[in-house]
MDTraj code that builds the backbone (N, CA, C; nanometers):
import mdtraj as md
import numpy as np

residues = "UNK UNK UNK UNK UNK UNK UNK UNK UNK UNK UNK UNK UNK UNK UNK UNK UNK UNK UNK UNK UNK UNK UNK UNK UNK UNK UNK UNK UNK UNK UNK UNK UNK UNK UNK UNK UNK UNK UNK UNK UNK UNK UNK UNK UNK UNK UNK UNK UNK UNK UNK UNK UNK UNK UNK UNK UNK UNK UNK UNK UNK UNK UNK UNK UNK UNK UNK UNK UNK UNK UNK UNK UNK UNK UNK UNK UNK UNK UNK UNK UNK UNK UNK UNK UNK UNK UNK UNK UNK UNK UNK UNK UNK UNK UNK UNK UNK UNK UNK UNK UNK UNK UNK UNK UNK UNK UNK UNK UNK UNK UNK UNK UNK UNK UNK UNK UNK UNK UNK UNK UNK UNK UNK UNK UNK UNK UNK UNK UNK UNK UNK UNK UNK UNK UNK UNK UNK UNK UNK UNK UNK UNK UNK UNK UNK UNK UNK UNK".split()
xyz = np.array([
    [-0.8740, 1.2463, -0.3177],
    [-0.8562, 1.1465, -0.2145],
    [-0.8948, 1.2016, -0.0773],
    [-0.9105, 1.3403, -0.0496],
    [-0.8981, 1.3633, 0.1044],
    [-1.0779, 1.3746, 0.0897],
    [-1.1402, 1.3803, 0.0186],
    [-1.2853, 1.3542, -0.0026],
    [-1.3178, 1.2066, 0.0323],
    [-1.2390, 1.1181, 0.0565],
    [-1.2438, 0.9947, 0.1198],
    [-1.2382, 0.9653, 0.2750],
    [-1.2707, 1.0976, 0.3211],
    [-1.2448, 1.0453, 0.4597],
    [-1.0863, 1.1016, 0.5061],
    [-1.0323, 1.1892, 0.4250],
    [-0.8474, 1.1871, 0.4274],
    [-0.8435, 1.3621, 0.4857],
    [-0.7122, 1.3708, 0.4650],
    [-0.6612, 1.4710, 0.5699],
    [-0.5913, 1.5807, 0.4929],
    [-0.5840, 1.7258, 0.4455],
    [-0.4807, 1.7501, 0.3362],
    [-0.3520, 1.7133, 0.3835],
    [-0.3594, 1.7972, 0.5616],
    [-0.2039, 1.7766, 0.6264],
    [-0.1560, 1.6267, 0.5976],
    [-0.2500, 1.5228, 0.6845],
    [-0.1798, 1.4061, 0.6123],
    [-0.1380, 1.3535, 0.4581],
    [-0.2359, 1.4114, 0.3851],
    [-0.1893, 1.3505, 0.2259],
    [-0.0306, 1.4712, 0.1955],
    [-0.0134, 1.5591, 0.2551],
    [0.0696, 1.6254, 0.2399],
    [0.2192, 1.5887, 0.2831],
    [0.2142, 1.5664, 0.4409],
    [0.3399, 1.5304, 0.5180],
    [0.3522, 1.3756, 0.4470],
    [0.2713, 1.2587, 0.3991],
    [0.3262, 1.1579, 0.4149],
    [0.2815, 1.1222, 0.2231],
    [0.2864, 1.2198, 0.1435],
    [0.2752, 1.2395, -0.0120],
    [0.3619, 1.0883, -0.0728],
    [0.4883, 1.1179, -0.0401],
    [0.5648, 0.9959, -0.0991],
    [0.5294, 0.8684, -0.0980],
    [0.5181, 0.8506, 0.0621],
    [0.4659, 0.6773, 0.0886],
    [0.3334, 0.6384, 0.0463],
    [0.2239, 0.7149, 0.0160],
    [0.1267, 0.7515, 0.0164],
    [0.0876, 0.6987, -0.1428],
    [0.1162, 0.8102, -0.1797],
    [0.1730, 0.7753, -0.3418],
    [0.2410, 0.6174, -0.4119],
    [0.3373, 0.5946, -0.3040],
    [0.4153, 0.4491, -0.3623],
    [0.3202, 0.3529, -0.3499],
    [0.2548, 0.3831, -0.2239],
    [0.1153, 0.2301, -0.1678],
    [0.0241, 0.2289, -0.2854],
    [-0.0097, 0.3811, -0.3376],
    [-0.1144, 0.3583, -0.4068],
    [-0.0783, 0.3089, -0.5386],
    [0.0245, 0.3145, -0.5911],
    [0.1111, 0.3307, -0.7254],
    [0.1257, 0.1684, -0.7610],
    [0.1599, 0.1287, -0.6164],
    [0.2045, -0.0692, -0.6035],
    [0.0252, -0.1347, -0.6580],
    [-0.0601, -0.0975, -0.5736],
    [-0.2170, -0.1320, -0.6069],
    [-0.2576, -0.1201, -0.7309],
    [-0.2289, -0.0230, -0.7879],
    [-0.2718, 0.0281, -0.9467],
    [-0.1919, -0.0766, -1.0014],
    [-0.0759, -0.0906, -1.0146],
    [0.0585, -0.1571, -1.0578],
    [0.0120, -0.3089, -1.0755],
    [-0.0356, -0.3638, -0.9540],
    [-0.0571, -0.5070, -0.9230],
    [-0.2216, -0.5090, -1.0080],
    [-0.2884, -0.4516, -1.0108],
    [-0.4005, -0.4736, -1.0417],
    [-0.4205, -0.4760, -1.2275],
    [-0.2996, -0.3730, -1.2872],
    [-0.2365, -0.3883, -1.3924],
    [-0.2159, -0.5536, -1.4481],
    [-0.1302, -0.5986, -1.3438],
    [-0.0648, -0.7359, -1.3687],
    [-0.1791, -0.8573, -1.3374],
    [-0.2367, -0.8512, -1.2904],
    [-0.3482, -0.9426, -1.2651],
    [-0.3957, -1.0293, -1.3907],
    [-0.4499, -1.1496, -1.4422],
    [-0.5068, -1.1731, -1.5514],
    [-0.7160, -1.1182, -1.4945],
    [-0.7062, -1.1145, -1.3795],
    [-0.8591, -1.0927, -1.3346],
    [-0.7856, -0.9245, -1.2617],
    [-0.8910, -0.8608, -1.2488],
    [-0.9268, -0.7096, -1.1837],
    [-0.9172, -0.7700, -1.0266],
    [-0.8185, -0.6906, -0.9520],
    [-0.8286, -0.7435, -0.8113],
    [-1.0102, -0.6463, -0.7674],
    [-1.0003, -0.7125, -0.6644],
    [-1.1500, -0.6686, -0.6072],
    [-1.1166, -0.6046, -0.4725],
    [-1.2297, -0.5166, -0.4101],
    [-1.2130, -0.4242, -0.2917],
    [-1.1692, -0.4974, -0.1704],
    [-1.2346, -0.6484, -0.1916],
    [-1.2454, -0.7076, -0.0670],
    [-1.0886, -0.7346, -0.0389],
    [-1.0665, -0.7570, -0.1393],
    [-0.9025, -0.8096, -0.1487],
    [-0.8450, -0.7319, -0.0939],
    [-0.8007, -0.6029, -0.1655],
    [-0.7094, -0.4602, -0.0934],
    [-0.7249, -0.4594, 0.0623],
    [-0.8628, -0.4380, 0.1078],
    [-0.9332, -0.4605, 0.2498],
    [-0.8508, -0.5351, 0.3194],
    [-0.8655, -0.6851, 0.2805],
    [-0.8200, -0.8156, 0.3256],
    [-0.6253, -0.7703, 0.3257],
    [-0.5791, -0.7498, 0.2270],
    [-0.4074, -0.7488, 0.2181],
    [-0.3996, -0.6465, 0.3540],
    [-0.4486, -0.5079, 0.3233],
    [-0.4237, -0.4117, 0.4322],
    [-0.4207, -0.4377, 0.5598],
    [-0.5324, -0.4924, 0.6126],
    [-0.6000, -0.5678, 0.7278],
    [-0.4529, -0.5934, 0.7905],
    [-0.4378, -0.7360, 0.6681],
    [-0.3489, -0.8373, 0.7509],
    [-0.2341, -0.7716, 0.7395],
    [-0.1750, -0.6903, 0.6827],
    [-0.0074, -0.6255, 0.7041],
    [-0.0714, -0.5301, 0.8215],
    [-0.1715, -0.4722, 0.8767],
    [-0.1450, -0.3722, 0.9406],
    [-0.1410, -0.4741, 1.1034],
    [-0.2283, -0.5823, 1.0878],
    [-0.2388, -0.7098, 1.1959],
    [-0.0645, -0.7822, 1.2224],
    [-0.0111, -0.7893, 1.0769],
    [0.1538, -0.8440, 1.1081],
    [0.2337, -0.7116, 1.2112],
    [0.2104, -0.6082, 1.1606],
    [0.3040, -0.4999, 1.1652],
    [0.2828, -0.4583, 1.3570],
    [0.1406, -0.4970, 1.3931],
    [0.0839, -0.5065, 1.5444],
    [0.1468, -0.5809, 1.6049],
    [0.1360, -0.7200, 1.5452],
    [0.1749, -0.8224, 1.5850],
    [0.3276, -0.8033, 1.6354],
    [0.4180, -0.7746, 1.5624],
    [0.5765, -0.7539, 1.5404],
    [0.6134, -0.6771, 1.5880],
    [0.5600, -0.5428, 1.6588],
    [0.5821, -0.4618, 1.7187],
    [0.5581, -0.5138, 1.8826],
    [0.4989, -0.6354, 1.9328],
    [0.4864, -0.6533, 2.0229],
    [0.5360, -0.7498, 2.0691],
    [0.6699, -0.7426, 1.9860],
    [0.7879, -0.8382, 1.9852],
    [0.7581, -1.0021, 1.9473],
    [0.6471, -1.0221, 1.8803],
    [0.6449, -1.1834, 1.8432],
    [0.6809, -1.1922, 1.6929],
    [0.7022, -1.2988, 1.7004],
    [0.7727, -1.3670, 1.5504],
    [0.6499, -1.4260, 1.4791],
    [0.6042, -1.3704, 1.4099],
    [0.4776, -1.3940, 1.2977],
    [0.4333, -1.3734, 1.2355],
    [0.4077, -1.4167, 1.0841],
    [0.3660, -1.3152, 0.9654],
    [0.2619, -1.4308, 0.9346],
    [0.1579, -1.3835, 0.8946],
    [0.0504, -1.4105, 0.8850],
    [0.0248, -1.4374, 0.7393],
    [0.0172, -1.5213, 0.6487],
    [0.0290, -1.5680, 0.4759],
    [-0.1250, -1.5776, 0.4995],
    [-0.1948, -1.4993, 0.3676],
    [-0.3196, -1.5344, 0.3107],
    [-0.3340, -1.6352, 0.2009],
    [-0.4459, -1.7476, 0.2292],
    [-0.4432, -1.8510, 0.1817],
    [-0.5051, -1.8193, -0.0048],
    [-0.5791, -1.6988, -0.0010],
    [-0.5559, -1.6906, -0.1594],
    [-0.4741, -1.5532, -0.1798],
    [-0.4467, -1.6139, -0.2884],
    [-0.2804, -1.5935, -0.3490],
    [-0.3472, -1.4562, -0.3851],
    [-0.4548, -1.3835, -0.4645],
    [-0.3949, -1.2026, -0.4893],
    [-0.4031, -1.2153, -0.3516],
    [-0.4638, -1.1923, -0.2728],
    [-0.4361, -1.1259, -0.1413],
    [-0.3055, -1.1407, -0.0976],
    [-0.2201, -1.2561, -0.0503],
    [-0.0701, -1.2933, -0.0820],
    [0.0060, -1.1862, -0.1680],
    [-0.0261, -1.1625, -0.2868],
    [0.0483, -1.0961, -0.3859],
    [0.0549, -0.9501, -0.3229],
    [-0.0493, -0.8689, -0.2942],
    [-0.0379, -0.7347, -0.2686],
    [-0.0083, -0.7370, -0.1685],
    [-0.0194, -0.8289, -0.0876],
    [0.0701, -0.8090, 0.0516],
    [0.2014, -0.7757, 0.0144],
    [0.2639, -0.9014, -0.0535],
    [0.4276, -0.8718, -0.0866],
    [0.4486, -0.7915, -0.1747],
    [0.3888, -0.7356, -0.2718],
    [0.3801, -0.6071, -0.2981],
    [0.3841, -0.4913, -0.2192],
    [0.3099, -0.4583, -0.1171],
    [0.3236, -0.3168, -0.0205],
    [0.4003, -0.3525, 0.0382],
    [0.4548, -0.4731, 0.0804],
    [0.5226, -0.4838, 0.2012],
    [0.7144, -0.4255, 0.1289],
    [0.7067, -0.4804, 0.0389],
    [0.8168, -0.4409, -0.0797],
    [0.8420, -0.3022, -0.0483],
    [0.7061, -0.2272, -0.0705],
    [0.7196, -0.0723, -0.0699],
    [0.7219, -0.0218, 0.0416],
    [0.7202, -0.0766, 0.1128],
    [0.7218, -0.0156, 0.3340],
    [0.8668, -0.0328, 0.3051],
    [0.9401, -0.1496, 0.2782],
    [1.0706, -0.1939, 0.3319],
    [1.1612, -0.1068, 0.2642],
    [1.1346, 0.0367, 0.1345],
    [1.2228, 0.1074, 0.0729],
    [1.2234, 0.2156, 0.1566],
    [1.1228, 0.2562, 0.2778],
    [1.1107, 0.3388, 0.4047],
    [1.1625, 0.3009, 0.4991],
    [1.1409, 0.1462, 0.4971],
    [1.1677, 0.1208, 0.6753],
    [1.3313, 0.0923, 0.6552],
    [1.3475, -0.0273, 0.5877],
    [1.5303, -0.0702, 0.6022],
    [1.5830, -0.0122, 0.4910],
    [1.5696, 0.0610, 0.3897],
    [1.6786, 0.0971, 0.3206],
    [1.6211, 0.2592, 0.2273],
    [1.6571, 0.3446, 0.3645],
    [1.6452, 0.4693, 0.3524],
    [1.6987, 0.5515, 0.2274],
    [1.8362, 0.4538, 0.1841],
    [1.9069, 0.5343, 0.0898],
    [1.8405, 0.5261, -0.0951],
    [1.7570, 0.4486, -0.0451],
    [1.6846, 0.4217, -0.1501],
    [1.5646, 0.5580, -0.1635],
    [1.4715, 0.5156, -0.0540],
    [1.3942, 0.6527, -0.0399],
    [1.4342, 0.8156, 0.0080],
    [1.3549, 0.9008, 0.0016],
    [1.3351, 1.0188, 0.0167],
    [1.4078, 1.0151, 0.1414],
    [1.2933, 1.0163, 0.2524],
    [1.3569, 0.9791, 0.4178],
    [1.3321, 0.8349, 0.4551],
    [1.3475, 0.8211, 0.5523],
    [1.3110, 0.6951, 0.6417],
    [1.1818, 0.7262, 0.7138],
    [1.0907, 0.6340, 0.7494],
    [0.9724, 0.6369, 0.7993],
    [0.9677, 0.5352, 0.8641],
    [0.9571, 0.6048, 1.0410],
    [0.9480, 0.5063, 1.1157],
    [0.8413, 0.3779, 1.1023],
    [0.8238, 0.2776, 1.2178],
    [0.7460, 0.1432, 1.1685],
    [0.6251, 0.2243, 1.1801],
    [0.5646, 0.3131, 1.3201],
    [0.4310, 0.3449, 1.4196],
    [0.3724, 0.4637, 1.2630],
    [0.4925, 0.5357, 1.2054],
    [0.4070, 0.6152, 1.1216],
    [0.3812, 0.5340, 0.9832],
    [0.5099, 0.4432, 0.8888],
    [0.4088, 0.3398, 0.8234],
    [0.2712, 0.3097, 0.8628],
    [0.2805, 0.2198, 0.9715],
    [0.1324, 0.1526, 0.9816],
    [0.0098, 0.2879, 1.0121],
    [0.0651, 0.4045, 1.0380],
    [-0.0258, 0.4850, 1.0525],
    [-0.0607, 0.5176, 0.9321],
    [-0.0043, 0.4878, 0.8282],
    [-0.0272, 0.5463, 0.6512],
    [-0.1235, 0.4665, 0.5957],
    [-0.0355, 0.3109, 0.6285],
    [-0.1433, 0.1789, 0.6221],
    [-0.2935, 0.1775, 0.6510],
    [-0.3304, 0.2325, 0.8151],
    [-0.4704, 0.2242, 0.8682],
    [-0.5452, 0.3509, 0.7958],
    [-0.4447, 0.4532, 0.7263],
    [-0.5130, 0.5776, 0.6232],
    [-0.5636, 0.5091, 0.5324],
    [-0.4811, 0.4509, 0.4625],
    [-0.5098, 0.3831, 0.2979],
    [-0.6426, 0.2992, 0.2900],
    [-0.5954, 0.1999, 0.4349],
    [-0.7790, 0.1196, 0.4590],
    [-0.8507, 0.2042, 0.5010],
    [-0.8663, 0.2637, 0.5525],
    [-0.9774, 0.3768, 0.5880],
    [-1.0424, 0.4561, 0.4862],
    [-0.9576, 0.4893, 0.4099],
    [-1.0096, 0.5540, 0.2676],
    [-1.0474, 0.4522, 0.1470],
    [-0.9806, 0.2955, 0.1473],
    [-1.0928, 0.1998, 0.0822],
    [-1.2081, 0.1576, 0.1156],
    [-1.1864, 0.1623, 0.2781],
    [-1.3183, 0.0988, 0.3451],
    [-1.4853, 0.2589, 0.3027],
    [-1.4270, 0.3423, 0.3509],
    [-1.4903, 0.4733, 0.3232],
    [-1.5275, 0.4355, 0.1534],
    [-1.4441, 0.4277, 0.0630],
    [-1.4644, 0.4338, -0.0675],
    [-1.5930, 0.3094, -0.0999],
    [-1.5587, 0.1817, -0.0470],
    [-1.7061, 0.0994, -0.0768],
    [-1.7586, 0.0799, -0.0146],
    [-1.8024, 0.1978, 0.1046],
    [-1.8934, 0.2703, 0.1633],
    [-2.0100, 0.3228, 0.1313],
    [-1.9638, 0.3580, 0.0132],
    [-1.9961, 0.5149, -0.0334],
    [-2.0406, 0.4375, -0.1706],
    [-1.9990, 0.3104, -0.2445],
    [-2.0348, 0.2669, -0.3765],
    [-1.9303, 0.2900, -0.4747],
    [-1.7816, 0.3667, -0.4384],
    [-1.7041, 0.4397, -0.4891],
    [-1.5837, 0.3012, -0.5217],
    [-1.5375, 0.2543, -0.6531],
    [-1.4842, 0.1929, -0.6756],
    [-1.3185, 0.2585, -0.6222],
    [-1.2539, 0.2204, -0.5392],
    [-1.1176, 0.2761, -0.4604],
    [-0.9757, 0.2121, -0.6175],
    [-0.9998, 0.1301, -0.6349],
    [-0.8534, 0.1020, -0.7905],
    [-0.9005, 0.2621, -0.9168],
    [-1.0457, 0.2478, -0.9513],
    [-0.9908, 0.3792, -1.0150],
    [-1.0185, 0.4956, -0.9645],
    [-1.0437, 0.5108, -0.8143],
    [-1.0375, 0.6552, -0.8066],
    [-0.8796, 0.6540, -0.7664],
    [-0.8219, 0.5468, -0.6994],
    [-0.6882, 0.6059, -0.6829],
    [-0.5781, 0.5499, -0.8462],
    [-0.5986, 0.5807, -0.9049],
    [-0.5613, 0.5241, -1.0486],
    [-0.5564, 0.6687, -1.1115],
    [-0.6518, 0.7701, -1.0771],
    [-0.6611, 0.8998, -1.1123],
    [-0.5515, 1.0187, -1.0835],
    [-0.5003, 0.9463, -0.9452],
    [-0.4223, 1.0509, -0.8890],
    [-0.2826, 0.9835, -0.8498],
    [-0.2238, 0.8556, -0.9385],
    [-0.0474, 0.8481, -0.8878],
    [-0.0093, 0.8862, -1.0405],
    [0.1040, 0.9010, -1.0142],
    [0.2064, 0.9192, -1.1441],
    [0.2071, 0.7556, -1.1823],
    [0.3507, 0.7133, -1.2873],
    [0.3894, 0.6506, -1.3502],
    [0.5205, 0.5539, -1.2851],
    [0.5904, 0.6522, -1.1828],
    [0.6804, 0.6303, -1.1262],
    [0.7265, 0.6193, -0.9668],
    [0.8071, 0.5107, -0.9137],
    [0.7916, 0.5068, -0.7835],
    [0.8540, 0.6434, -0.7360],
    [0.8473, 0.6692, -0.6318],
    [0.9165, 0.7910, -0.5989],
    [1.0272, 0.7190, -0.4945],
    [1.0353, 0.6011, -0.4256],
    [1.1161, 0.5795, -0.3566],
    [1.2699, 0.4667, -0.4119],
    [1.2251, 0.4777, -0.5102],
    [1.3428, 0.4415, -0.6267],
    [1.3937, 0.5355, -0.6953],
    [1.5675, 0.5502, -0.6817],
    [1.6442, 0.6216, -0.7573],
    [1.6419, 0.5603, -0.8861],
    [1.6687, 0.4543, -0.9310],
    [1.6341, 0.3731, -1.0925],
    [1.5245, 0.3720, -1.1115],
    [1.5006, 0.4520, -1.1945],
    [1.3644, 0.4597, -1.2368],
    [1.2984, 0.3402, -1.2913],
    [1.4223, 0.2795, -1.3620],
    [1.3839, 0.1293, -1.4710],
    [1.3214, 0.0558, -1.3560],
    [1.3433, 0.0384, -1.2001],
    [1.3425, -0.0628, -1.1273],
    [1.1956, -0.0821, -1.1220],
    [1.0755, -0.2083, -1.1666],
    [0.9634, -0.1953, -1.1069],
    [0.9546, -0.2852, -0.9714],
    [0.9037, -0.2156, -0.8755],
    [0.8717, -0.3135, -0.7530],
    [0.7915, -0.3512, -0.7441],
    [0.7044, -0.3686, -0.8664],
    [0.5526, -0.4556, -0.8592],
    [0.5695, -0.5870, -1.0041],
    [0.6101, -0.7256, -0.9657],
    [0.5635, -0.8390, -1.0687],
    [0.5091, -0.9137, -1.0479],
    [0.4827, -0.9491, -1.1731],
    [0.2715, -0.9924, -1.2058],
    [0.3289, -1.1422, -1.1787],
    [0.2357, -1.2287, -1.0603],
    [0.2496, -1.3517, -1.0411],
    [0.1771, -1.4136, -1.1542],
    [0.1250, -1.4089, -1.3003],
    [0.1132, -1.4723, -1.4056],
    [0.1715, -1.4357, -1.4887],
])
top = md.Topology()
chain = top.add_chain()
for i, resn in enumerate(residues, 1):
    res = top.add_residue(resn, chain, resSeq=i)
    for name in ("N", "CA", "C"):
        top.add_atom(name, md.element.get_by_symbol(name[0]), res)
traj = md.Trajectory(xyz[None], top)
């Protein structure tokens, strides 16, 4: 992954969240009856990293994509930010909002880089998560279900 444009220090200090984002994508793309596509991931990222701007500059607005996978992996990652942001005891540590979205503009940066390059981004990052969230103590718990 740091052959994408990535950082070791960053894939290092922020491993967990890093890992869960990519783990939710693999996960959702699993559940799909169709293969999500690049544009999509692009498109979900975009717009959570556009809400997360938005909300930080104190307005009330979340932004819904009118087709539904894009919708889906939104509430999918957004699922997996919120086991960092509001309920720490769940995750490892807590991760402020400014370094989330800084993980966020990594993750697009390294898809955008990936079909850049011709590099399909679902299985190169499909290569490198585990099986399991890391920010769940129940392991049974999945935080990714298939809207079909």
């Amino acid at each position: 992954m740091v052959k994408m444009q990535g950082s070791v220090e960053f894939e290092k200090l922020w491993f967990d969240l890093l890992h869960d984002l990519r783990l939710a994508l693999v996960q959702v793309n699993k559940t799909q009856k169709t293969p999500l596509i690049e544009e999509e991931i692009l498109a979900a990222l975009e717009n959570i990293i556009e809400n997360r701007r938005v909300q930080s500059a104190g307005l009330i607005y979340e932004y819904k994509s009118i087709n539904p996978d894009v919708q889906h992996i939104m509430d999918v990652l957004n699922n997996v930010i919120s086991r960092y942001e509001t309920q720490p005891s769940d995750a490892l540590r807590k991760i402020s909002s400014s370094d989330l979205t800084g993980c966020l503009r990594y993750l697009h940066h390294q898809a955008k880089t990936a079909k850049a390059r011709g590099i399909r981004f679902l299985p190169l990052i499909s290569t490198t998560v585990g099986s399991k969230f890391i920010a769940v103590k129940d392991k049974n718990i999945n935080l990714v279900v298939g809207r079909y």
